[in-house]
C-alpha positions, -999 to +999 in steps of 0.1 A: -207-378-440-241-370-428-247-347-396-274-368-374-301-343-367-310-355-327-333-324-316-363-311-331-366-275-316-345-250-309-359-229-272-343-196-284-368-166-278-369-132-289-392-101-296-406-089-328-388-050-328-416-023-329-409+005-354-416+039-335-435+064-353-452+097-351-482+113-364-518+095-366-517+087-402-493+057-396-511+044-367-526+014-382-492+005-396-481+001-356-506-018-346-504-041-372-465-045-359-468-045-326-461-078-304-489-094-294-502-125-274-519-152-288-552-148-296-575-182-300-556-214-288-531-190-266-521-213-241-486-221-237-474-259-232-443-274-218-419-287-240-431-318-259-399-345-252-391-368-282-404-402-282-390-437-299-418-467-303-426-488-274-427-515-299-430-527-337-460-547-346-445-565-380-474-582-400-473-599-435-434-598-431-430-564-440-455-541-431-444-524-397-464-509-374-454-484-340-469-491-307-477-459-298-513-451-287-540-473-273-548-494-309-518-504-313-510-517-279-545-535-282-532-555-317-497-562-306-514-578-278-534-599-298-510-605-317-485-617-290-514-644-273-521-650-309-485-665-314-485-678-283-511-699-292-533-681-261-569-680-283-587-664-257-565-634-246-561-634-284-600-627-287-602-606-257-578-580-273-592-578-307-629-575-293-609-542-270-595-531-306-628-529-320-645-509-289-618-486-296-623-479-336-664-479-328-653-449-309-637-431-338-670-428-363-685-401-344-678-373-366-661-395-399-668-390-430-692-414-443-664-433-462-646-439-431-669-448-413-675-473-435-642-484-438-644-488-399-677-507-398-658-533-424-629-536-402-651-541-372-667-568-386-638-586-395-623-578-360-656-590-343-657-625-370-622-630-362-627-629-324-650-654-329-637-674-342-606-676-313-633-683-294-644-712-315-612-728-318-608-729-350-580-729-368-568-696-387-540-686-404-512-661-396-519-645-430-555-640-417-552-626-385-524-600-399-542-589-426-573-584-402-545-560-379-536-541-407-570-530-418-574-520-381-536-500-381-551-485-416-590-479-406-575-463-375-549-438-396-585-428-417-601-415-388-583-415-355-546-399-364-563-370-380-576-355-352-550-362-327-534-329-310-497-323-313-487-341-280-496-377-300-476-368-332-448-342-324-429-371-302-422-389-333-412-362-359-375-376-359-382-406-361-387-414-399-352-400-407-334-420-378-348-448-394-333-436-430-299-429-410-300-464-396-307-476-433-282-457-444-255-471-423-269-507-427-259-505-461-223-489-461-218-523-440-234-549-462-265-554-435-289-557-463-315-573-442-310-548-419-312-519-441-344-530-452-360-532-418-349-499-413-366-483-443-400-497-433-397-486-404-393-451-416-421-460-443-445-467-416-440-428-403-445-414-436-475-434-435-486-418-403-483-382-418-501-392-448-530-402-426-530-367-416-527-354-449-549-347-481-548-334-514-516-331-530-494-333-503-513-368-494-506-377-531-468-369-524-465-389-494-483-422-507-456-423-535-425-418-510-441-446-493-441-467-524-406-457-531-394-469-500-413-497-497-396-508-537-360-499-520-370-519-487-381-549-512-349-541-537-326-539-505-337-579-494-331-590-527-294-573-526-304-553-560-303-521-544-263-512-549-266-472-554-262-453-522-275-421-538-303-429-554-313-445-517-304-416-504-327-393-526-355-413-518-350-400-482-346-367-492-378-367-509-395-386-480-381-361-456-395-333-480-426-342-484-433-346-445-416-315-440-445-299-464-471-317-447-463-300-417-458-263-433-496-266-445-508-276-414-493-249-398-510-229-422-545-243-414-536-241-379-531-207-378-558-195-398-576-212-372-562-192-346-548-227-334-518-208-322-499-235-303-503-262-327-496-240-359-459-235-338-455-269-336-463-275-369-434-250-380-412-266-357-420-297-374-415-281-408-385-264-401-364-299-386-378-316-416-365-294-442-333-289-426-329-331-426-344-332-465-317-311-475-288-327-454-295-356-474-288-330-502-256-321-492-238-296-477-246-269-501-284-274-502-281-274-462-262-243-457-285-223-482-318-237-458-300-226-426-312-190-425-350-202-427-349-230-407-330-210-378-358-182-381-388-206-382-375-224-351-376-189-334-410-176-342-422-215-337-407-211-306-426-180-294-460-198-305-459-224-284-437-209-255-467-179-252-439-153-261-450-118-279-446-124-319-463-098-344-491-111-360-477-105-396-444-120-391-466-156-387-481-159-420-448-148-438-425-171-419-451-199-427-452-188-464-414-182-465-410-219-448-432-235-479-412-213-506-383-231-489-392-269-493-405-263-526-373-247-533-354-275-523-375-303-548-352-298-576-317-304-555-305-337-562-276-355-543-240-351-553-224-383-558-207-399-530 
């Protein structure tokens, strides 16, 4: 049975040893060794605390959206009067959700802005529309909040600092554990809910994401959305293959957040580059759980030593400089590593 993964750092701190030498010709060598502060983004921050939803938007049927930040509170909102058949409260928090987006295209690319000057219009037509009285259809209005949700994770998610994202890191594979239990008992309907839900996170990430780690995430997306679809239809019956397809969703996020630690720290982004290896590290440890015992206890080592050195980033502890850049290097050998483990059967 699977070991639920409920914290996402470990708070243990300790100092980088400094080799003692003599003699001025290995001088350099010690100060390339030695433990130093931060240097950039140095700051230390209080723990971030773990964070569920404070809602789920679900539009179209099947497309599931957190309410976790200001956009989303705005939509469910709208879409709440909406149902309730309230057309002006309805208008009055779509026309908020577009003052919000306008605010995201200082700085966008020119494709997303775009994209954001589409949805805006439809927002703005749509509120209009409440406000004529006319009559529009559920389809409509939820396909008008999903380009919102999607114009939003274009722009807005990319640039938002780790106290906006790190709540949630747990909260994709929850999701799969939930699935995962739904279907040992025959809750098909529930199983499926489940692995939207946990879609909708990898979703997130891929917002945050580009190249080929974007690439990677789309398709687990896509996977998961086929199992959710497979799952309501009852023709999902294998519980491994379901629970590869969180393995490799839990993977890929997990090397999403080993590259932006990477970035992060070349930036001298000191504090976010730890979070980002905390990130990684619970990630990997959870994508290979779904591996099995075997792949789990041959990740322990790295994931206990990135949650240390992750730990001295954002805590403001002394780390040597070197020691970063090879833990977040060792961290990505790791996930790759673990891409060609497949699940026993069970």
């Amino acid at each position: 049975m699977k070991t639920i993964v409920l914290s996402a750092t470990v708070t243990v701190l300790t100092f980088f040893g400094v080799a003692c030498s003599k003699g001025s010709s290995d001088s350099d060598s010690r100060a390339s060794k030695t433990p130093v502060a931060a240097t950039g983004q140095s700051t230390s921050k209080s723990e971030i605390a773990p964070k569920t939803p404070e809602d789920w938007i679900v539009v179209q049927d099947n497309d599931y959206i957190p309410v976790i930040d200001d956009l989303s509170r705005k939509l469910q909102s709208a879409r709440q009067a909406f149902m309730m058949k309230d057309p002006a409260t309805a208008a009055a928090a779509i026309r908020a959700s577009a003052d919000l987006l306008s605010k995201e295209i200082s700085g966008a690319s020119q494709g997303v802005k775009e994209n954001i000057d589409v949805t805006m219009k439809q927002l703005s037509a749509l509120a209009a529309d409440l406000d004529g009285r006319k009559v529009i259809e559920v389809k409509r209005f939820d396909a008008v909040i999903a380009a919102a949700h999607r114009a939003d994770l274009e722009r807005d998610w990319v640039v938002l600092d780790e106290t906006s994202w790190y709540p949630y890191i747990a909260e994709p594979d929850r999701h799969f554990q939930n699935a995962h239990q739904a279907f040992l008992t025959k809750d098909y309907e529930k199983a499926a809910q489940e692995i939207r839900k946990g879609e909708a996170y990898v979703k997130l990430e891929a917002g945050r994401a580009s190249g080929d780690v974007n690439h990677s995430l789309n398709s687990s997306a896509q996977e998961l959305e086929k199992l959710a679809v497979d799952m309501q239809r009852k023709a999902a019956n294998n519980l491994s293959e379901m629970d590869n397809s969180f393995r490799r969703a839990d993977r890929a996020l997990a090397q999403s957040h080993q590259i932006k630690a990477k970035e992060s720290w070349s930036k001298k982004e000191t504090v976010r580059a730890g979070y980002e290896m905390k990130a990684g590290a619970l990630l990997l440890e959870q994508s290979a759980d779904w591996a099995g015992s075997e792949a789990k206890s041959g990740v322990s080592a790295i994931v206990r030593d990135t949650r240390m050195l992750a730990g001295k980033l954002t805590e403001g502890s002394a780390y040597a400089v070197e020691e970063v850049g090879k833990g977040i290097d060792d961290l990505g050998k790791a996930i790759s590593n673990l891409g060609g483990k497949v699940l026993p059967g069970r």
